[in-house]
DRENSEZA-195632 format. One record per residue (C-alpha): residue in three letters; x, y, z. Coordinates in steps of 0.02 Angstrom, whole numbers, padded with zeros to 5 digits, always signed. Layout:
<pts>
ALAXYZ
...
</pts>
This chain:
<pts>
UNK+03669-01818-00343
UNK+03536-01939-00256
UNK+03416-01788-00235
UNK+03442-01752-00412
UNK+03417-01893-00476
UNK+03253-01928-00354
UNK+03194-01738-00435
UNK+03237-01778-00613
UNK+03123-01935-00585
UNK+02973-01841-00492
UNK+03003-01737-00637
UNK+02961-01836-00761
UNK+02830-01907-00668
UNK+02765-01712-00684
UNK+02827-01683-00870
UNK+02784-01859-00947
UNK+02593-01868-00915
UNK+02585-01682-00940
UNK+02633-01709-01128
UNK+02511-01858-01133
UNK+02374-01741-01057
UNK+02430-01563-01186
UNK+02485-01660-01350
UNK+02578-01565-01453
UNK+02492-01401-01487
UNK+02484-01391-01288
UNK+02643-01434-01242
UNK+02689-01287-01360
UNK+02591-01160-01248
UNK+02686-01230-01108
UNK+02864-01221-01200
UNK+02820-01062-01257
UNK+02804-00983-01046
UNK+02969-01074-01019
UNK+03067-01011-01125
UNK+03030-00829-01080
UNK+03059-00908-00902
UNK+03196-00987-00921
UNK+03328-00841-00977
UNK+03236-00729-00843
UNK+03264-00841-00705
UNK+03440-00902-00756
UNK+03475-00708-00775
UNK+03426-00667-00580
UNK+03433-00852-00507
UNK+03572-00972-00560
UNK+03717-00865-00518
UNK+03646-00833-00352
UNK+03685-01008-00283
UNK+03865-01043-00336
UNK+03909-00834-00301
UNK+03842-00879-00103
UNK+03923-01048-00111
UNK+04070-00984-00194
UNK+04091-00845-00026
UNK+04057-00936+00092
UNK+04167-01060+00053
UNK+04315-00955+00056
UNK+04260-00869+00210
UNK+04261-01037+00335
UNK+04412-01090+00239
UNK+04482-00934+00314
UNK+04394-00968+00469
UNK+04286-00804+00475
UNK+04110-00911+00529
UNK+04046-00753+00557
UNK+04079-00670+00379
UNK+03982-00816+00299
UNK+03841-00783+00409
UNK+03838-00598+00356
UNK+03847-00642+00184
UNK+03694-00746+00190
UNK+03583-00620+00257
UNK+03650-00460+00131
UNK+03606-00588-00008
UNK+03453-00624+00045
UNK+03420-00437+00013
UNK+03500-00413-00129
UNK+03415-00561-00199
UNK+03223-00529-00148
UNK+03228-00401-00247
UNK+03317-00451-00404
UNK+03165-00595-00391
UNK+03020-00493-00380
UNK+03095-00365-00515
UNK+03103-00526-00625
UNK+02947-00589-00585
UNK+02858-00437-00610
UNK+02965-00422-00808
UNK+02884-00583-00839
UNK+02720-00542-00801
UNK+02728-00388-00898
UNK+02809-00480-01042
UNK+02682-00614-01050
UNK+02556-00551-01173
UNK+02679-00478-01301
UNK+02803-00592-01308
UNK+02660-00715-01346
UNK+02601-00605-01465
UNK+02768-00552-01553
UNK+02866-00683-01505
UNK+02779-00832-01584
UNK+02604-00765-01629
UNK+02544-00875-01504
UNK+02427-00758-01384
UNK+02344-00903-01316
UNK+02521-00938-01214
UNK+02505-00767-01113
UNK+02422-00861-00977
UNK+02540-00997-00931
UNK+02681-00866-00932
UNK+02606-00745-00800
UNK+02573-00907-00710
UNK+02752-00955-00690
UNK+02837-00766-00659
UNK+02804-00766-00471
UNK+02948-00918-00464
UNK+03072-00811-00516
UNK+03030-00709-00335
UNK+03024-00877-00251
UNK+03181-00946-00357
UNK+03305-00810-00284
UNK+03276-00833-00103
UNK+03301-01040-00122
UNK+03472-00996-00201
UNK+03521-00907-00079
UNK+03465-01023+00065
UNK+03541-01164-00040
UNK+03703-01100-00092
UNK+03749-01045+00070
UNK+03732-01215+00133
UNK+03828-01276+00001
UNK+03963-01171+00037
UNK+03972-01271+00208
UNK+03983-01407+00122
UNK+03801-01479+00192
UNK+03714-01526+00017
UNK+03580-01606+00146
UNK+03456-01444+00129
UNK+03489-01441-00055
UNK+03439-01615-00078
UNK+03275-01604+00024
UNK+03211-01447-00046
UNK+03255-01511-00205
UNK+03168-01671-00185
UNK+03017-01573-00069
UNK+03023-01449-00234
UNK+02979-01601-00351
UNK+02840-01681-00272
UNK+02730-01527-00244
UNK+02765-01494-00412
UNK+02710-01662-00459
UNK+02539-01665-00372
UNK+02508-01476-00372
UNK+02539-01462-00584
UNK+02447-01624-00617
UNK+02297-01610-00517
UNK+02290-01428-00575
UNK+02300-01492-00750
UNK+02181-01627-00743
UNK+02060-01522-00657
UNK+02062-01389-00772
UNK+02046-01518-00933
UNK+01891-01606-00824
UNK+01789-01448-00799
UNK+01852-01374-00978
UNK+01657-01296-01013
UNK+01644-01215-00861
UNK+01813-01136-00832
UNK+01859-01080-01005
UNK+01691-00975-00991
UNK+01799-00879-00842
UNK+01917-00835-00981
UNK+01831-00757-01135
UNK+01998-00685-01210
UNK+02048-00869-01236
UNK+01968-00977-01335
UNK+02077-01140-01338
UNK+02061-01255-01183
UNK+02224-01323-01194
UNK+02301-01151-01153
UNK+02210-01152-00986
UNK+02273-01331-00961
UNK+02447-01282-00990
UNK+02441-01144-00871
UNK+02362-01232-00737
UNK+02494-01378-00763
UNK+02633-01236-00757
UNK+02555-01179-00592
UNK+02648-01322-00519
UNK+02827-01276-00552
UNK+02757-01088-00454
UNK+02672-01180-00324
UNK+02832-01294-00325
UNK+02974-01145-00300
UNK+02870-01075-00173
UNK+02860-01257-00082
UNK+03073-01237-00078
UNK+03027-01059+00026
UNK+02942-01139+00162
UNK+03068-01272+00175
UNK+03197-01167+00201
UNK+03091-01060+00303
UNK+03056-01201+00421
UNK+03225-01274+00432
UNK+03288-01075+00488
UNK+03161-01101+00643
UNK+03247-01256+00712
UNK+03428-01217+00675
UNK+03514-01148+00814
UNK+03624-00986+00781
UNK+03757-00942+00880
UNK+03820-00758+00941
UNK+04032-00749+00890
UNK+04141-00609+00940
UNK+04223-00605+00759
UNK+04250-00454+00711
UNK+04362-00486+00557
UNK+04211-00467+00427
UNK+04195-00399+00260
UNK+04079-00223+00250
UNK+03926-00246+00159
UNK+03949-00133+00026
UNK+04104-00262-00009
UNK+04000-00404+00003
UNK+03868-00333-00110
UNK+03990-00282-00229
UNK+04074-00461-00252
UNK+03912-00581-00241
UNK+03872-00471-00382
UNK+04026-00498-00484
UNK+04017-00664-00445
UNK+03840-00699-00488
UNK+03817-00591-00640
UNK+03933-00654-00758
UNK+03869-00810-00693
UNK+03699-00777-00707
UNK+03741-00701-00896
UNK+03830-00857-00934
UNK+03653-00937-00890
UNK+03543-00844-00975
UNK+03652-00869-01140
UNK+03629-01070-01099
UNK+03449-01027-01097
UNK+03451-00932-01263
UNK+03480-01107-01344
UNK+03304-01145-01289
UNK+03238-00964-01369
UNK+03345-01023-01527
UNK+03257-01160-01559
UNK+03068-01095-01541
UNK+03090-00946-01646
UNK+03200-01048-01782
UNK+03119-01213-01753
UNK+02928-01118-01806
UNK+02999-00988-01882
UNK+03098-01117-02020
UNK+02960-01232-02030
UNK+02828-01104-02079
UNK+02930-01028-02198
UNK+03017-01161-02283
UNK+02875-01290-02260
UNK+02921-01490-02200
UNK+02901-01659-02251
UNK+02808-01710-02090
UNK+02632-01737-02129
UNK+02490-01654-02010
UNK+02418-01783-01906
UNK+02232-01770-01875
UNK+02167-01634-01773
UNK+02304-01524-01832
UNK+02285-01394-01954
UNK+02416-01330-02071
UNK+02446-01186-01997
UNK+02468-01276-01819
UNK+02591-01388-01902
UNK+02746-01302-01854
UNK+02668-01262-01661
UNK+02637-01449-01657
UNK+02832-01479-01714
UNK+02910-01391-01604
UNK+02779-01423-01447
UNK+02821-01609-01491
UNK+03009-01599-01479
UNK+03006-01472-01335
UNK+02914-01569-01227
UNK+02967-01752-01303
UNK+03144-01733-01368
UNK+03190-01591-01225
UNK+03133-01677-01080
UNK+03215-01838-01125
UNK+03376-01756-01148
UNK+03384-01643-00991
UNK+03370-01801-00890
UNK+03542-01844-00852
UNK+03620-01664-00846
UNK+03556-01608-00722
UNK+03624-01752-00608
UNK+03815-01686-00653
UNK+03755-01500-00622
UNK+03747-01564-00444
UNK+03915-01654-00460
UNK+03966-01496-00512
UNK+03887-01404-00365
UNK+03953-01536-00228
UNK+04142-01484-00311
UNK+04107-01314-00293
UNK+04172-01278-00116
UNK+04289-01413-00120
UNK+04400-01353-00260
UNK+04365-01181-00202
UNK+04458-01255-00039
UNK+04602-01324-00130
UNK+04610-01161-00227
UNK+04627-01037-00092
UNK+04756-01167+00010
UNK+04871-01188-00145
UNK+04844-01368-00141
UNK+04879-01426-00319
UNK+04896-01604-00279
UNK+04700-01614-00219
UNK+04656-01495-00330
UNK+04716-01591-00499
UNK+04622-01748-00400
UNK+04437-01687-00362
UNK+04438-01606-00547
UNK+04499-01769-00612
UNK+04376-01863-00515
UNK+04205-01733-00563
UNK+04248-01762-00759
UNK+04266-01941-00741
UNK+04111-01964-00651
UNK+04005-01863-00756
UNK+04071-01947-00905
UNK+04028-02099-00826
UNK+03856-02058-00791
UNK+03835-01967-00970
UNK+03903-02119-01092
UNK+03794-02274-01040
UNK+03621-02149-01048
UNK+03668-02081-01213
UNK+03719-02272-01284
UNK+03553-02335-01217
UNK+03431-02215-01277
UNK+03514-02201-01458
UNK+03474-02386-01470
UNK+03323-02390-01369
UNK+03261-02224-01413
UNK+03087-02282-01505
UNK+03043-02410-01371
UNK+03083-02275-01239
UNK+02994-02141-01314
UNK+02836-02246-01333
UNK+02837-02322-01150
UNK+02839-02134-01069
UNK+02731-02068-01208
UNK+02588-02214-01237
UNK+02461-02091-01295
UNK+02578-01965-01424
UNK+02598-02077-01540
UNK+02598-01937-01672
UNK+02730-01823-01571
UNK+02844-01965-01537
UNK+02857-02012-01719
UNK+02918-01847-01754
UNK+03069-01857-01606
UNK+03146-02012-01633
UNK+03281-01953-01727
UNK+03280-01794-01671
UNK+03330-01869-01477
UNK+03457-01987-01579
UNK+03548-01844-01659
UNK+03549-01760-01472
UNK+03649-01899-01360
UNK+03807-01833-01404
UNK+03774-01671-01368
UNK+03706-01757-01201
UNK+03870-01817-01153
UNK+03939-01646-01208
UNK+03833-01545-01094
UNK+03842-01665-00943
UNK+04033-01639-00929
UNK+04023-01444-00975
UNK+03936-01420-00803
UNK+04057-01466-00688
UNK+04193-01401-00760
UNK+04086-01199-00777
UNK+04061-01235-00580
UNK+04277-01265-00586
UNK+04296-01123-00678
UNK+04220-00991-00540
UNK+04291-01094-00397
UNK+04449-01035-00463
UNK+04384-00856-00479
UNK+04367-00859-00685
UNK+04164-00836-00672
UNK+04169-00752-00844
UNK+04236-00878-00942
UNK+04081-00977-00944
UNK+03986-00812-00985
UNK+04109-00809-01153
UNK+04128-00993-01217
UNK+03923-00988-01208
UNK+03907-00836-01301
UNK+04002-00936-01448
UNK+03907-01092-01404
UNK+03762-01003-01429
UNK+03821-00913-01590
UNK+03856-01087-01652
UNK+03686-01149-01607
UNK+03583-01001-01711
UNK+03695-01031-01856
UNK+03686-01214-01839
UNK+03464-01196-01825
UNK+03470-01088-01977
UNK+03586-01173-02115
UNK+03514-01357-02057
UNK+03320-01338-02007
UNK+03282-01282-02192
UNK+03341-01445-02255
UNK+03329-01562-02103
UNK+03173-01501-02021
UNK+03170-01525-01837
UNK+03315-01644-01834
UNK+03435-01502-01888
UNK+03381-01411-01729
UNK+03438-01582-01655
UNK+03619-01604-01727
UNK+03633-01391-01704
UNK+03626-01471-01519
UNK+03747-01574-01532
UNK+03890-01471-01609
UNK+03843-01317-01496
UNK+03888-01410-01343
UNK+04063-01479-01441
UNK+04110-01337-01456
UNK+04070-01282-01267
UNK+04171-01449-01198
UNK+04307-01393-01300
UNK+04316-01224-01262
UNK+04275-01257-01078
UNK+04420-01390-01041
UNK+04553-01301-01120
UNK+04518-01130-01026
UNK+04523-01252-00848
UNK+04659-01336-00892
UNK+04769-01145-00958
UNK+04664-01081-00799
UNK+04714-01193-00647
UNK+04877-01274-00725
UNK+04808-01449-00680
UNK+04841-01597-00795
UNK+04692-01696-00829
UNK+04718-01885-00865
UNK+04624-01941-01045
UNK+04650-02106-01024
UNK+04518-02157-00900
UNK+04404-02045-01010
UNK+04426-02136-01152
UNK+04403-02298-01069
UNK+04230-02265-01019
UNK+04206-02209-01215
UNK+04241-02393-01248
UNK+04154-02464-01103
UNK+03993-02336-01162
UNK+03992-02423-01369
UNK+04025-02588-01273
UNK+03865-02567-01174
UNK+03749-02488-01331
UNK+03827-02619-01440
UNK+03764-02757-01313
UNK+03594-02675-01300
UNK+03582-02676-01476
UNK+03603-02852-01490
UNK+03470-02880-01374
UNK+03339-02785-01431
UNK+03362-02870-01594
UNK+03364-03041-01542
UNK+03219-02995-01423
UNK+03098-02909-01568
UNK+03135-03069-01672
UNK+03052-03168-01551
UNK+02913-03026-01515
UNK+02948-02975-01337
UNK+02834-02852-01271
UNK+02924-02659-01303
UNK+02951-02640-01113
UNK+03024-02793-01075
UNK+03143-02753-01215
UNK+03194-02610-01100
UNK+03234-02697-00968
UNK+03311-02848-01036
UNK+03429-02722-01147
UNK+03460-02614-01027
UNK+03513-02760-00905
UNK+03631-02842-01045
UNK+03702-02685-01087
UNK+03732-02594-00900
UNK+03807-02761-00853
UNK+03948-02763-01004
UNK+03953-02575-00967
UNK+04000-02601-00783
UNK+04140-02740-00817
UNK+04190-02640-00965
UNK+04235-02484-00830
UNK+04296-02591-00695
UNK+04445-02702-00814
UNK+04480-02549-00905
UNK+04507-02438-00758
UNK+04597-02555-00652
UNK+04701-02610-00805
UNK+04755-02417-00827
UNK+04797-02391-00637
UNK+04920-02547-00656
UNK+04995-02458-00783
</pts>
């Protein structure tokens, strides 16, 4: 969760001045490559990790050391290639789904320049989930972290370099004419250069970790093997690339909407009418979206550390612990979730201007948009560990079907409320997709696993979370009367509010475990 946290932060380090460098039209080119990426990669990629972790798991909690060890190395076949056949169906797919897609050609060249991470993606989940299936989150951490800073100074410098010698390189490139595609591929050169920085990490680490010879002989045949990482990791991976769609949703309804039935947002200089809708949905892609994948991500990797364990308590019959560490993963992402969402409801204009001093323009046109989200925040950060749950007790395709309605939800949500909200429709869509998810996700756990989850505690940190925006509120207010400087209305809200936050927890916890 540390790691996650430090690569969320080196991530907006990379994403944050990236928007202030592109604007809005630019950040569109750079939405635009990921999300063709993003379904391919969650496709061949994210079920890789918790499939591996998932075996391996099961095999040293049957004691077969040497089973785990064979399962590494057959996925690390089976894998290489699913990577490089996705990489290569990006590539290919650059130039007409630019074209097609969202008659944006000028986007072609920051999509072939992120398709050989899909190669490079497979092989770190692989190396990763294994490990994680030992229950050493130490390699996943580092690479993670290692990951995040070459992707930091690797994208950026790329970017800025490409924007400081824009007459001589775009001369390179005749078939595009807009610099600001060229910047956004160079800046999405980083998250390549950044996967295949995770490679050599793992690489290295391989060359100084001892491996020892066993006699075992009780391990599975590789046909087996093959044959269950895949079941494992395709319904998985499925699951993923229907999460993905959500981000597919949005561009095509998000411009699609706009151009058709027009908006009330006015064109801000530099920005034609035509551009308009590119510019709307560049601004909350790369505003709205990266403020709201901040937290998630942090209880994805709750969700990973319970992985094995639950697996453990699974396979041992051990309802007791089981009903515990389940307990324990919702509470904590909930508790993570509620005081981000309170804080950037309130805060959400004073935020949005701090990380994005120079997009004035694009901010404008997220502030509600990121308001409307925060729920669905909450939603989604809680939804994670409990998909990892669900495969640790062997039901990998229930995530794979409570997404599909998710997603249904989402496309109908896009189309009835974009027409008449604009962009902020896309927004609440967000919101009620990933209600439905939670719902759907906690009810098949519980019928699943026969555990009992305690609400109680849950809806304590509910109260604690309005406690602490409430308190924020009140700040902010009383410090804009007296004209505080926008940052220092950050902290001093943010201060107030963790602080009531915190006691709120603490009283109300420990007041429901006297009960």
């Amino acid at each position: 969760m540390l790691s996650a946290v430090a690569a969320k932060v080196l991530g907006a380090l990379f994403k944050i001045p990236l928007t202030n460098i592109l604007g809005g039209i630019g950040m569109s080119y750079f939405s635009c490559a990921y999300s063709l990426f993003m379904p391919v990669y969650a496709l061949t990629v994210t079920g890789v990790s918790s499939a591996v972790a998932r075996m391996t798991a099961q095999s040293m909690a049957l004691g077969m050391a040497e089973n785990a060890k064979k399962i590494r190395s057959t996925a690390l076949v089976i894998f290489s290639v699913t990577g490089l056949a996705g990489s290569i169906f990006t590539f290919v797919l650059a130039k007409p789904f630019s074209v097609y897609s969202v008659n944006s050609p000028q986007a072609a060249a920051a999509v072939a320049m992120i398709s050989p991470a899909v190669f490079f993606g497979c092989i770190t989940a692989v190396e990763r989930g294994y490990y994680e299936g030992l229950s050493n989150m130490y390699p996943t951490a580092l690479s993670q972290v290692a990951e995040g800073v070459v992707k930091v100074f690797g994208g950026l410098w790329l970017c800025g370099y490409v924007t400081a010698h824009s007459e001589s390189i775009i001369r390179l490139f005749p078939a595009i004419t807009d610099v600001r595609a060229l910047a956004a591929a160079a800046g999405i050169m980083g998250v390549t250069l950044s996967s295949l920085g995770a490679v050599l990490f793992f690489a290295v680490l391989r060359l100084f970790s001892r491996c020892e010879n066993s006699d075992e002989r009780t391990v599975m045949s590789r046909r087996r093997i093959t044959r269950e990482l895949i079941g494992t990791a395709l319904p998985t991976g499925v699951s993923a690339l229907v999460t993905n769609l959500t981000a597919l949703i949005d561009m095509w309804t998000v411009i699609g909407c706009i151009s058709y039935f027009g908006t009330s947002v006015k064109a801000p200089a530099g920005v034609s009418a035509a551009e308009l809708p590119h510019f709307i949905y560049g601004s909350f892609a790369g505003i709205a979206l990266t403020v709201f994948n901040l937290v998630p991500s942090v209880t994805n990797m709750l969700g990973k550390g319970a992985l094995s364990c639950i697996t453990d308590h699974w396979e041992c019959g051990s309802r007791t612990a089981l009903e515990k560490s389940s307990s324990q993963a919702i509470l904590t992402s909930l508790v993570i979730a509620v005081p981000a969402a309170a804080g950037i409801i309130v805060l959400a204009p004073e935020i949005m201007e701090f990380l994005f001093p120079r997009q004035s323009d694009e901010v404008v046109v997220c502030i509600n948009a990121l308001r409307l989200m925060m729920p669905g925040m909450v939603f989604l950060c809680v939804s994670y560990p409990l998909f990892s749950m669900l495969q640790a007790i062997g039901k990998s395709i229930l995530p794979l079907k409570i997404m599909l309605v998710g997603s249904t939800v989402k496309l109908v949500g896009n189309l009835v409320l974009i027409p008449s909200m604009g962009v902020d429709g896309a927004a609440f869509s967000t919101t009620i997709c990933y209600g439905v998810i939670l719902a759907l996700s906690l009810i098949a756990f519980v019928r699943s696993s026969g555990v009992h989850i305690n609400i109680a505690p849950l809806i304590g940190v509910v109260y604690a979370g309005l406690m602490c925006g409430g308190t924020a509120y009140l700040t902010a207010s009383v410090a804009e009367s007296h004209r505080i400087d926008g940052t220092a209305v950050i902290l001093l809200s943010a201060l107030t509010g963790g602080i009531t936050y915190v006691l709120s927890v603490f009283f109300t916890i420990k007041k429901q475990s006297h009960i």
